[in-house]
mmJSON file of the N, C-alpha and C atoms, coordinates in Angstrom:
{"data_MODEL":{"atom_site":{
"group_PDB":["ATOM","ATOM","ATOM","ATOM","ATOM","ATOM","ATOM","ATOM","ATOM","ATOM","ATOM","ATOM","ATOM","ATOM","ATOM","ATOM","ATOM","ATOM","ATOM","ATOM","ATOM","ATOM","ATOM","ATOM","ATOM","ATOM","ATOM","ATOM","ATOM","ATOM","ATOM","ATOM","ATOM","ATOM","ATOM","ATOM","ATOM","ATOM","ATOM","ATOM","ATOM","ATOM","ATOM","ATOM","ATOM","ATOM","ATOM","ATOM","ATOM","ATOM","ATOM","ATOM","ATOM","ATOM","ATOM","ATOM","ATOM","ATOM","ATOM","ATOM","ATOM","ATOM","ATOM","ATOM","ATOM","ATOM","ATOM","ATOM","ATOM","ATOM","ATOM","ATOM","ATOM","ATOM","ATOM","ATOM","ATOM","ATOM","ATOM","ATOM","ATOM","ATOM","ATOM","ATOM","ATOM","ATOM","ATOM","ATOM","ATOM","ATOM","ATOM","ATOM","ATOM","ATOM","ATOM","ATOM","ATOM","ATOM","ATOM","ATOM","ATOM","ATOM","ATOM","ATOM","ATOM","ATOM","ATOM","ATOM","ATOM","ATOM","ATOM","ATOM","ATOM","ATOM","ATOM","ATOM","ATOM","ATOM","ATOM","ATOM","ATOM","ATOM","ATOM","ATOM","ATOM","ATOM","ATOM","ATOM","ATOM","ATOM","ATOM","ATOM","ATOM","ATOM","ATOM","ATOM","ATOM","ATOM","ATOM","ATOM","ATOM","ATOM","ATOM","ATOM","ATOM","ATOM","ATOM","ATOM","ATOM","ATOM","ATOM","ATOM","ATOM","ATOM","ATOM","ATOM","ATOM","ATOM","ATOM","ATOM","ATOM","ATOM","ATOM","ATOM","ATOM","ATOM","ATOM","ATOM","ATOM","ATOM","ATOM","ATOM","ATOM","ATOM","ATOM","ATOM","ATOM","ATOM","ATOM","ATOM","ATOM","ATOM","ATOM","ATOM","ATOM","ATOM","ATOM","ATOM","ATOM","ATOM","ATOM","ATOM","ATOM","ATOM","ATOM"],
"id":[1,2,3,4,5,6,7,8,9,10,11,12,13,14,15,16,17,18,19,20,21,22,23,24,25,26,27,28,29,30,31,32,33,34,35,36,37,38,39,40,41,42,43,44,45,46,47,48,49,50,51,52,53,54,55,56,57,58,59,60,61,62,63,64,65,66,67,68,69,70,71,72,73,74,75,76,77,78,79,80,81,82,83,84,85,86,87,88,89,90,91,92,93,94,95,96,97,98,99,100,101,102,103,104,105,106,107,108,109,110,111,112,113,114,115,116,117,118,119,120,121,122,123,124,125,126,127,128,129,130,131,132,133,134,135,136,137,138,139,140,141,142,143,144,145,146,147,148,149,150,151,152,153,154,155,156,157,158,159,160,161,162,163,164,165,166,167,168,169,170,171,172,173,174,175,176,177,178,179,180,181,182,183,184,185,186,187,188,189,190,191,192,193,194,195],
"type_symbol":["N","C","C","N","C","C","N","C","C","N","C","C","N","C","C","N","C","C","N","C","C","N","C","C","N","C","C","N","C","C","N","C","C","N","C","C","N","C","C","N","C","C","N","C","C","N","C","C","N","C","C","N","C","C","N","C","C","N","C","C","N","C","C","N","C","C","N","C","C","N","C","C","N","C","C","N","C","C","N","C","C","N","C","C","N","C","C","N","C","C","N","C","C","N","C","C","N","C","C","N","C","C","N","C","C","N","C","C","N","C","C","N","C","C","N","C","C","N","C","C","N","C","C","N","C","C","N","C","C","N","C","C","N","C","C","N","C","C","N","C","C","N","C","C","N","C","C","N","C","C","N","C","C","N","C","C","N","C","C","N","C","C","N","C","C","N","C","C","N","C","C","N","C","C","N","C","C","N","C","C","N","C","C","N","C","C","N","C","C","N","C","C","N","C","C"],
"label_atom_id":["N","CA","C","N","CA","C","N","CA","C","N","CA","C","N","CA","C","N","CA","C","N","CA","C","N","CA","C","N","CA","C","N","CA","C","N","CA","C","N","CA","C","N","CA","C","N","CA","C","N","CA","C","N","CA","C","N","CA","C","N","CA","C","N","CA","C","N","CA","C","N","CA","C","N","CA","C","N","CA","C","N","CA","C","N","CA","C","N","CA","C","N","CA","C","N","CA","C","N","CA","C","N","CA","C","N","CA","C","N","CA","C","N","CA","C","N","CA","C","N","CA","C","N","CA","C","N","CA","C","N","CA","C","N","CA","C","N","CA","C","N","CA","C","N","CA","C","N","CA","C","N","CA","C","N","CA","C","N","CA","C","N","CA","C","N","CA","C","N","CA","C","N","CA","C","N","CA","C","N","CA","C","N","CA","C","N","CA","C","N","CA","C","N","CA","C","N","CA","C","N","CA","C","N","CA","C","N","CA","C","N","CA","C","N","CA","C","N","CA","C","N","CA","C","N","CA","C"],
"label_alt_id":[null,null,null,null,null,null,null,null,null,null,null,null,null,null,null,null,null,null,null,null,null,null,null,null,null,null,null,null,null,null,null,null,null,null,null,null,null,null,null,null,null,null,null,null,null,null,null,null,null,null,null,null,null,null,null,null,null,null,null,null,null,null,null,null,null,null,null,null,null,null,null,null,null,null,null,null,null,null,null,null,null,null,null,null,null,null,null,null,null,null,null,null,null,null,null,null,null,null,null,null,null,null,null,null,null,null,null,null,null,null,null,null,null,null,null,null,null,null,null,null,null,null,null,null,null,null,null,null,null,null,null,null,null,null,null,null,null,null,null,null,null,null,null,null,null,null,null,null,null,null,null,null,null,null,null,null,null,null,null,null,null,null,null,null,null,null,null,null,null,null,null,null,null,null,null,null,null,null,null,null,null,null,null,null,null,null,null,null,null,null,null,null,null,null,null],
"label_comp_id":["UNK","UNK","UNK","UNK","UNK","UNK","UNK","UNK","UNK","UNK","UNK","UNK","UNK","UNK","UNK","UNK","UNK","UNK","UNK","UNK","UNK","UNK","UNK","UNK","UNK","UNK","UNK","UNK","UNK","UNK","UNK","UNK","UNK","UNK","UNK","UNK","UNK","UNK","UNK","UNK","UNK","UNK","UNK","UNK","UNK","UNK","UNK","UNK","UNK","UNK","UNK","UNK","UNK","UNK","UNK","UNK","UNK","UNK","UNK","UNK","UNK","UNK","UNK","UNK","UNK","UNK","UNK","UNK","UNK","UNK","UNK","UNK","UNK","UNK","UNK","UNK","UNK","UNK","UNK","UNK","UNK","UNK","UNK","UNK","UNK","UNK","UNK","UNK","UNK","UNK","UNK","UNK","UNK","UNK","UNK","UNK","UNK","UNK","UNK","UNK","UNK","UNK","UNK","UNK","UNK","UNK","UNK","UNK","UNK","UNK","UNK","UNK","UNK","UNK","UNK","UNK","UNK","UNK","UNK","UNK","UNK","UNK","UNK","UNK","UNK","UNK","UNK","UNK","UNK","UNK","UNK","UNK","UNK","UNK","UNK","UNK","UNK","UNK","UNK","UNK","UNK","UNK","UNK","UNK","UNK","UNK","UNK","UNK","UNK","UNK","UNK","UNK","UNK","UNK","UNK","UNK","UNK","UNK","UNK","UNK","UNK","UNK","UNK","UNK","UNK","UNK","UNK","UNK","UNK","UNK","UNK","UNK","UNK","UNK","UNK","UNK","UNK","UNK","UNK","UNK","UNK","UNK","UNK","UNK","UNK","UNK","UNK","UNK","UNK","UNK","UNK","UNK","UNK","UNK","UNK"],
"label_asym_id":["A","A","A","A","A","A","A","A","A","A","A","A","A","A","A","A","A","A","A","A","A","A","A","A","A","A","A","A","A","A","A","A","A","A","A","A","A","A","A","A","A","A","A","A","A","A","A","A","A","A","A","A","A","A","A","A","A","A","A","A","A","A","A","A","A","A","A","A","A","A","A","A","A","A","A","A","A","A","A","A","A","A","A","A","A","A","A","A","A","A","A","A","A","A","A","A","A","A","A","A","A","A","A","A","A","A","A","A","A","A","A","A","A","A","A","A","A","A","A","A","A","A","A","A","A","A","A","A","A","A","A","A","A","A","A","A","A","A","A","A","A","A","A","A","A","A","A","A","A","A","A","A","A","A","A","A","A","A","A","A","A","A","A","A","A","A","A","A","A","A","A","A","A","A","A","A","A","A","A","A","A","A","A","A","A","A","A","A","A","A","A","A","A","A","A"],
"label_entity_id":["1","1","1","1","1","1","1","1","1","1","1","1","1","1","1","1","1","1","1","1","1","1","1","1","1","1","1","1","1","1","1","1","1","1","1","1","1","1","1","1","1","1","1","1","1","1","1","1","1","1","1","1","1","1","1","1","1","1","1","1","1","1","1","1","1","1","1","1","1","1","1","1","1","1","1","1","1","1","1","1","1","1","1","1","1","1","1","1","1","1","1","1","1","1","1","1","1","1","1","1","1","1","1","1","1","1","1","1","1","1","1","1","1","1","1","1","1","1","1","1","1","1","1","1","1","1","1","1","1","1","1","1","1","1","1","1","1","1","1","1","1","1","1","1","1","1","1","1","1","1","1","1","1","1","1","1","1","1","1","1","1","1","1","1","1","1","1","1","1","1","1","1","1","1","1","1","1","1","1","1","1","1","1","1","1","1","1","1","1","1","1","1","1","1","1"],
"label_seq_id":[1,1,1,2,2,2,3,3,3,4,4,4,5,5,5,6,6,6,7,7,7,8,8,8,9,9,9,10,10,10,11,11,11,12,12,12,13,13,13,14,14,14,15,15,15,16,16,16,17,17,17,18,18,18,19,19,19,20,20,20,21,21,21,22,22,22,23,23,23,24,24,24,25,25,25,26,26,26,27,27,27,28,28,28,29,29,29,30,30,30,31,31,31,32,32,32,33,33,33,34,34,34,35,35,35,36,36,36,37,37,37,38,38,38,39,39,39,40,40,40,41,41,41,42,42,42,43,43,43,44,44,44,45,45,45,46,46,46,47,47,47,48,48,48,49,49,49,50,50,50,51,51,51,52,52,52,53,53,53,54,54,54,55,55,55,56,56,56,57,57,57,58,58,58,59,59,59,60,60,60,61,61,61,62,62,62,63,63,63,64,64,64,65,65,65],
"pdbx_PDB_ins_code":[null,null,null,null,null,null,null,null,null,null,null,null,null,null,null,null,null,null,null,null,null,null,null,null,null,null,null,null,null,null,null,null,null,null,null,null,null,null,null,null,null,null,null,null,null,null,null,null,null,null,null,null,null,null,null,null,null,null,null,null,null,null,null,null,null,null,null,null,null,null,null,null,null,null,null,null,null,null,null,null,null,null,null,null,null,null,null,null,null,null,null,null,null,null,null,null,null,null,null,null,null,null,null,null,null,null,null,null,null,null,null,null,null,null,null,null,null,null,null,null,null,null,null,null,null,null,null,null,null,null,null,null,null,null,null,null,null,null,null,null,null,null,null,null,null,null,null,null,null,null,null,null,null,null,null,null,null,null,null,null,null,null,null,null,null,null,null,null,null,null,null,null,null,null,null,null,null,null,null,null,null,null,null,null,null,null,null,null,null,null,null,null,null,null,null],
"Cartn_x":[0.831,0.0,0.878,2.126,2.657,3.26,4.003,4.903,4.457,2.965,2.409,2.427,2.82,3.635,2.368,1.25,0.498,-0.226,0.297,0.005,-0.808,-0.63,-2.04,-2.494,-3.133,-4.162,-4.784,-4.31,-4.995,-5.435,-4.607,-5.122,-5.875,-6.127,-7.136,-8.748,-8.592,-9.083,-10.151,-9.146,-9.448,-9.968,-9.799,-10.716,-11.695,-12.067,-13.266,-14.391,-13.672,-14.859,-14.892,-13.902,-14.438,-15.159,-15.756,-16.669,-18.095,-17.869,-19.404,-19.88,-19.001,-19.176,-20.198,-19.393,-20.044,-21.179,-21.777,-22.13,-23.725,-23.29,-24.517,-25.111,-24.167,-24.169,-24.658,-24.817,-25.501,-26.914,-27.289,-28.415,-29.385,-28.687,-29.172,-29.6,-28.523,-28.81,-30.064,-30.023,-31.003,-32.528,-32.941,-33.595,-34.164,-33.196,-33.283,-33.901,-33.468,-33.721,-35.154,-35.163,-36.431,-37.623,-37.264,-38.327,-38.274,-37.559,-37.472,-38.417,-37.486,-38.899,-39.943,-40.641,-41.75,-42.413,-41.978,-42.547,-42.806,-41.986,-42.039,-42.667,-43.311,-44.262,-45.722,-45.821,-46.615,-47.342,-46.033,-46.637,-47.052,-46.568,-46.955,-47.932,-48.122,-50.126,-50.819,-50.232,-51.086,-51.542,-50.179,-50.849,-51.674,-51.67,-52.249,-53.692,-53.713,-55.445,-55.996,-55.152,-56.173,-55.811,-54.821,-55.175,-56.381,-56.777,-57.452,-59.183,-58.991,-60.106,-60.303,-59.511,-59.427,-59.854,-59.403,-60.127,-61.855,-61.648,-63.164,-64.787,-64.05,-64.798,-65.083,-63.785,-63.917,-64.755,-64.519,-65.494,-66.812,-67.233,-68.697,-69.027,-68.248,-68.889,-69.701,-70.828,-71.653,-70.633,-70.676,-70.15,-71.056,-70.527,-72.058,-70.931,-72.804,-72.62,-73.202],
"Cartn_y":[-1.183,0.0,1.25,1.086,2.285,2.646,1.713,1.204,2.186,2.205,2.848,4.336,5.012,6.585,7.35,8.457,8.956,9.278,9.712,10.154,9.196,7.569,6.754,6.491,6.679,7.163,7.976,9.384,10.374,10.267,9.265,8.811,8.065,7.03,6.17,6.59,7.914,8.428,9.254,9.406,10.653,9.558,8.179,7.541,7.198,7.154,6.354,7.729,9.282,10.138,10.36,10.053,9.875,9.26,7.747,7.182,7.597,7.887,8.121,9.708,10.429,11.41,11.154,10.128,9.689,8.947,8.36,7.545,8.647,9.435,10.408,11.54,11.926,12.934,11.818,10.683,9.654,9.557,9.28,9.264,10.618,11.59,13.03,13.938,12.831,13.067,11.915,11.068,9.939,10.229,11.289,11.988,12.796,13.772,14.771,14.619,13.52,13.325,12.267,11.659,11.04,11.899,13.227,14.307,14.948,15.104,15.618,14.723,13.817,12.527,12.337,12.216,12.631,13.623,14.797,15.751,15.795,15.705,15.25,14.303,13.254,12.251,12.655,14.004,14.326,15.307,16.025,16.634,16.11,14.937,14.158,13.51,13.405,12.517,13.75,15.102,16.106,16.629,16.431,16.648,15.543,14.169,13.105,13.298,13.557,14.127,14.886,15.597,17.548,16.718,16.049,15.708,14.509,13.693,12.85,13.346,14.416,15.324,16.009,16.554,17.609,16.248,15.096,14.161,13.811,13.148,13.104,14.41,15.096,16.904,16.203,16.542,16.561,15.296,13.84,13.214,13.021,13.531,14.314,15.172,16.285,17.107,16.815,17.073,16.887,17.796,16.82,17.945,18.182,19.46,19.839,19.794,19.704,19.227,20.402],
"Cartn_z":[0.0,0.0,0.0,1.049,1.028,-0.161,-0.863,-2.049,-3.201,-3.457,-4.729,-4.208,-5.316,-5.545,-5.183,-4.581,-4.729,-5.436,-6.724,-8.045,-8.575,-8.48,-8.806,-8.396,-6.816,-6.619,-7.452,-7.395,-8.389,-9.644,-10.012,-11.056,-11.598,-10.759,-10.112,-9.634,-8.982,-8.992,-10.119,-10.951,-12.012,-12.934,-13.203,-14.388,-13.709,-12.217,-11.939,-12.12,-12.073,-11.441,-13.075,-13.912,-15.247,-15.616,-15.461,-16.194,-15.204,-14.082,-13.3,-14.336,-14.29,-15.056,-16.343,-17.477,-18.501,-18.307,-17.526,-17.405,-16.799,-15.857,-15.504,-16.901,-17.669,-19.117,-20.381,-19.986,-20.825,-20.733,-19.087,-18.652,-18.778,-18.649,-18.784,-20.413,-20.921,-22.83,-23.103,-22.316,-23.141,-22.719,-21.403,-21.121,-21.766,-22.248,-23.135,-24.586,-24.946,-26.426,-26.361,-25.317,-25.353,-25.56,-24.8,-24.386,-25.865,-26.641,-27.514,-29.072,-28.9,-29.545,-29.396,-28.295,-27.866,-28.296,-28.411,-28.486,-29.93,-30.543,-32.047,-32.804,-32.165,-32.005,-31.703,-31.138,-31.03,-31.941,-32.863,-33.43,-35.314,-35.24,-36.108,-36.084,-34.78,-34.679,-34.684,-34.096,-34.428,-36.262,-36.721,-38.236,-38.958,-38.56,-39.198,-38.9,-37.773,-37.188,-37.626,-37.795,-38.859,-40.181,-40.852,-42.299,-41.885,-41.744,-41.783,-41.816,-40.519,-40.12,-41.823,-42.366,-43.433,-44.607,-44.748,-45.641,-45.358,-44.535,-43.941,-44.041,-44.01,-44.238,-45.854,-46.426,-48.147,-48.8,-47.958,-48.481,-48.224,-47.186,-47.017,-47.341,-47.966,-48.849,-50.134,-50.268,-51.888,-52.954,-53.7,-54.858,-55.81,-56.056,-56.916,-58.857,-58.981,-61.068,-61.554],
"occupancy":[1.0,1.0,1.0,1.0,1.0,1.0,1.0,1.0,1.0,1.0,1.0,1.0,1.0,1.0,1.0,1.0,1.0,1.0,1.0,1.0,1.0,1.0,1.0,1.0,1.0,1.0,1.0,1.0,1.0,1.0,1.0,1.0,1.0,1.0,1.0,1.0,1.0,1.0,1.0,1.0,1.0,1.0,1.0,1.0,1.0,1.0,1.0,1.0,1.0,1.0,1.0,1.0,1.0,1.0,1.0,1.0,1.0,1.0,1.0,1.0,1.0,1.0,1.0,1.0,1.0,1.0,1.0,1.0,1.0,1.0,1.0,1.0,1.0,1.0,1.0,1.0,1.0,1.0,1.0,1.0,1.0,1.0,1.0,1.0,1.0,1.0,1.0,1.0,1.0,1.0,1.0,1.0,1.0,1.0,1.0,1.0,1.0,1.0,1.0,1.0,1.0,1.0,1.0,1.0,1.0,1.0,1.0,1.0,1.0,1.0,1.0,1.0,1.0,1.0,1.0,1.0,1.0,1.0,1.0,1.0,1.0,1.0,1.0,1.0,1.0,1.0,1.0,1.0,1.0,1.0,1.0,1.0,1.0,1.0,1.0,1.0,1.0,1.0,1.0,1.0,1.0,1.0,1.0,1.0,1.0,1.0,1.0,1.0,1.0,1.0,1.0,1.0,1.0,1.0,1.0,1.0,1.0,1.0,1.0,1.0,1.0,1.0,1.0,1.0,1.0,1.0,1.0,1.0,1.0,1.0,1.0,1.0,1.0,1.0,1.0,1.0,1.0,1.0,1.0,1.0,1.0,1.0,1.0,1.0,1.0,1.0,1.0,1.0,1.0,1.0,1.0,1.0,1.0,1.0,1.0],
"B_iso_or_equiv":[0.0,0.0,0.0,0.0,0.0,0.0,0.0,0.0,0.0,0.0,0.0,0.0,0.0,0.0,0.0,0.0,0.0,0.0,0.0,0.0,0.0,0.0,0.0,0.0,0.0,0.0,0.0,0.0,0.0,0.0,0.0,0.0,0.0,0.0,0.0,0.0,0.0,0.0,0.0,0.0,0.0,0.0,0.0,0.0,0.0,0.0,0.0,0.0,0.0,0.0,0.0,0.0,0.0,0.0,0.0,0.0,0.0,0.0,0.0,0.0,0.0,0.0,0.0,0.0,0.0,0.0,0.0,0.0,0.0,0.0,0.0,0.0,0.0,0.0,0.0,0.0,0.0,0.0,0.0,0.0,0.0,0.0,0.0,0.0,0.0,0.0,0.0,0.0,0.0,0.0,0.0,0.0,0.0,0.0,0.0,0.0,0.0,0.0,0.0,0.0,0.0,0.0,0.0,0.0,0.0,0.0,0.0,0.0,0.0,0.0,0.0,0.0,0.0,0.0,0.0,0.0,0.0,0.0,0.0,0.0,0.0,0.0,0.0,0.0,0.0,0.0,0.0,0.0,0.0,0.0,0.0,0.0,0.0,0.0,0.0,0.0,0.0,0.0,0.0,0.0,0.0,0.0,0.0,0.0,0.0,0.0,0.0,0.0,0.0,0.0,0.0,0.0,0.0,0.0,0.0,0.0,0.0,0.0,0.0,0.0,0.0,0.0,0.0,0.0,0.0,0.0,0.0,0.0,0.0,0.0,0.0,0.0,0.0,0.0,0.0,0.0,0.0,0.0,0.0,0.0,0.0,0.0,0.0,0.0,0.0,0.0,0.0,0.0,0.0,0.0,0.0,0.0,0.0,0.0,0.0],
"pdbx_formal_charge":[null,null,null,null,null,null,null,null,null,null,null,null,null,null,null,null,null,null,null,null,null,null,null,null,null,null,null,null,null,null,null,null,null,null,null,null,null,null,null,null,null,null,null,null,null,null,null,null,null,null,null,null,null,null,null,null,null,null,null,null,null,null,null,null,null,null,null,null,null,null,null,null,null,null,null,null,null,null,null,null,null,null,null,null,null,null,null,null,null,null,null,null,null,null,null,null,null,null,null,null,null,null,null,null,null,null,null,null,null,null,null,null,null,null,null,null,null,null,null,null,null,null,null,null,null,null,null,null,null,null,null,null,null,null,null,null,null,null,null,null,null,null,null,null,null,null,null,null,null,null,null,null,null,null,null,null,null,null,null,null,null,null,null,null,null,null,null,null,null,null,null,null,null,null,null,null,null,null,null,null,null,null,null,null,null,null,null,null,null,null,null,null,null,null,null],
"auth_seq_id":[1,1,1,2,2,2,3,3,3,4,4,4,5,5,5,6,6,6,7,7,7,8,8,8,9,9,9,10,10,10,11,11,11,12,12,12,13,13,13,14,14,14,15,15,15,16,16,16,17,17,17,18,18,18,19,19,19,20,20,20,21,21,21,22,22,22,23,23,23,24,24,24,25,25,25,26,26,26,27,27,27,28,28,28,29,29,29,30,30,30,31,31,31,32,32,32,33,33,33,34,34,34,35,35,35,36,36,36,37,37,37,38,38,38,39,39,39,40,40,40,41,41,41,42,42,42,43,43,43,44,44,44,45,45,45,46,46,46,47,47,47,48,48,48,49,49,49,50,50,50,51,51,51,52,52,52,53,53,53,54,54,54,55,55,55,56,56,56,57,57,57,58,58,58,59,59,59,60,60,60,61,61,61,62,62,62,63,63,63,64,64,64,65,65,65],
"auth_comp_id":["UNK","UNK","UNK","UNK","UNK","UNK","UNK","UNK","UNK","UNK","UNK","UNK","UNK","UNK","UNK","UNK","UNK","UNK","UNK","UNK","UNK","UNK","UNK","UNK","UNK","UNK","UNK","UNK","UNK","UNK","UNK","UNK","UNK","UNK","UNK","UNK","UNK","UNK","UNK","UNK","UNK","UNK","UNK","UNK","UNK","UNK","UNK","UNK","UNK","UNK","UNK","UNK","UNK","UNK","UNK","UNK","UNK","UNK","UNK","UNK","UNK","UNK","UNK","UNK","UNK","UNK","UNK","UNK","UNK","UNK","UNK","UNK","UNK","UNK","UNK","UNK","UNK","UNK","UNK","UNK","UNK","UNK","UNK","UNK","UNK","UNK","UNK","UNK","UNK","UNK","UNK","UNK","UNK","UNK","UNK","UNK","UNK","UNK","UNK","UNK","UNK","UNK","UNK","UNK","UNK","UNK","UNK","UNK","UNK","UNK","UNK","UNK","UNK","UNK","UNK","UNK","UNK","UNK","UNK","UNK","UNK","UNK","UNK","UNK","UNK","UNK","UNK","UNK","UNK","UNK","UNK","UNK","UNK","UNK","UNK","UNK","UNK","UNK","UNK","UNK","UNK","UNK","UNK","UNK","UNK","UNK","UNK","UNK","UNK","UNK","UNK","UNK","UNK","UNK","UNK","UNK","UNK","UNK","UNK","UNK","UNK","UNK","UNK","UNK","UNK","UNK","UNK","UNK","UNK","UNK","UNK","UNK","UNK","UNK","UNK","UNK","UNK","UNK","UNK","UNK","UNK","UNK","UNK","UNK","UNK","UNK","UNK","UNK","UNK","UNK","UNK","UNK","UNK","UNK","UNK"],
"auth_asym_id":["A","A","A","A","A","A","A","A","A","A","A","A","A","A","A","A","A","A","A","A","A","A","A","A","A","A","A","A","A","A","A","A","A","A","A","A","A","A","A","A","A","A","A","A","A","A","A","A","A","A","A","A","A","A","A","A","A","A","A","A","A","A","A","A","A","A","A","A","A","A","A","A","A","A","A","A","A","A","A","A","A","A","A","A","A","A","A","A","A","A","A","A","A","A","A","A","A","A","A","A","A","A","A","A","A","A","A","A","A","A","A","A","A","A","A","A","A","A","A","A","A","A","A","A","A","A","A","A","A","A","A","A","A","A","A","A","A","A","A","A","A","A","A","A","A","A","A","A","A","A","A","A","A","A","A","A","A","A","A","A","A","A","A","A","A","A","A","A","A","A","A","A","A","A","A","A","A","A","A","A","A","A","A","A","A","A","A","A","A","A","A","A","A","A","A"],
"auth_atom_id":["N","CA","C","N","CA","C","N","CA","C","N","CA","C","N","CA","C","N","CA","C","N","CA","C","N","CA","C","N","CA","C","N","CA","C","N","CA","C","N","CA","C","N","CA","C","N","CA","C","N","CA","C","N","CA","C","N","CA","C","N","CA","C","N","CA","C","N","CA","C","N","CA","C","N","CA","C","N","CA","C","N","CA","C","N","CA","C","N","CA","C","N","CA","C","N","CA","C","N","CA","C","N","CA","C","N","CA","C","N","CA","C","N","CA","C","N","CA","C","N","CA","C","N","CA","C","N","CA","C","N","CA","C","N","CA","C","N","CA","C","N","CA","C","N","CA","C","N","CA","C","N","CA","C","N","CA","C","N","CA","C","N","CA","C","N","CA","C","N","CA","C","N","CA","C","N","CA","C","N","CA","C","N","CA","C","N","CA","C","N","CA","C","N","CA","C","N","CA","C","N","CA","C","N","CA","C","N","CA","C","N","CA","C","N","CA","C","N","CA","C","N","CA","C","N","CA","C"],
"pdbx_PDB_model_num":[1,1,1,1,1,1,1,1,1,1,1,1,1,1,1,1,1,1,1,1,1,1,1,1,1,1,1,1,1,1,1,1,1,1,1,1,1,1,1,1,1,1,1,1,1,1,1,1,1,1,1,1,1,1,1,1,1,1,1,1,1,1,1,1,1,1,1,1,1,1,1,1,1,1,1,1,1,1,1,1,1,1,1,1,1,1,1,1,1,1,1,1,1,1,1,1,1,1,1,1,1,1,1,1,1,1,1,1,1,1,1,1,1,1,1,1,1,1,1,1,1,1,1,1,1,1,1,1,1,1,1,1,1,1,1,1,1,1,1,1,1,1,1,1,1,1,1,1,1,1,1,1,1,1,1,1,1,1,1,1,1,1,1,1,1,1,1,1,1,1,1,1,1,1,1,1,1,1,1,1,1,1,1,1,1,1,1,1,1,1,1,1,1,1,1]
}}}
């Protein structure tokens, strides 16, 4: 224990608070973009609804001769 130089510790250190790092900025992006998909999901069922709505109108309309 005594044998190993300080410095790896620190260094030891410095890759573990590295991957918790990555590992939290992963979870926080996959958040992000879910919310973002979502939202975008939404606004695609929103246009399929007003087009569908906007078909439905037109084929109940009489057309006149």
């Amino acid at each position: 224990m005594l044998s190993v130089p300080w410095f790896v510790y620190v260094a030891l250190f410095g890759v573990l608070f590295s991957a918790y790092m990555v590992i939290r900025t992963t979870k926080e992006e996959k958040k992000i973009e879910d919310s973002y998909i979502e939202q975008e999901g939404n606004v695609y069922i929103e246009r399929m609804n007003s087009e569908r709505e906007k078909r439905s109108k037109h084929v109940n309309k009489p057309e006149a001769m």
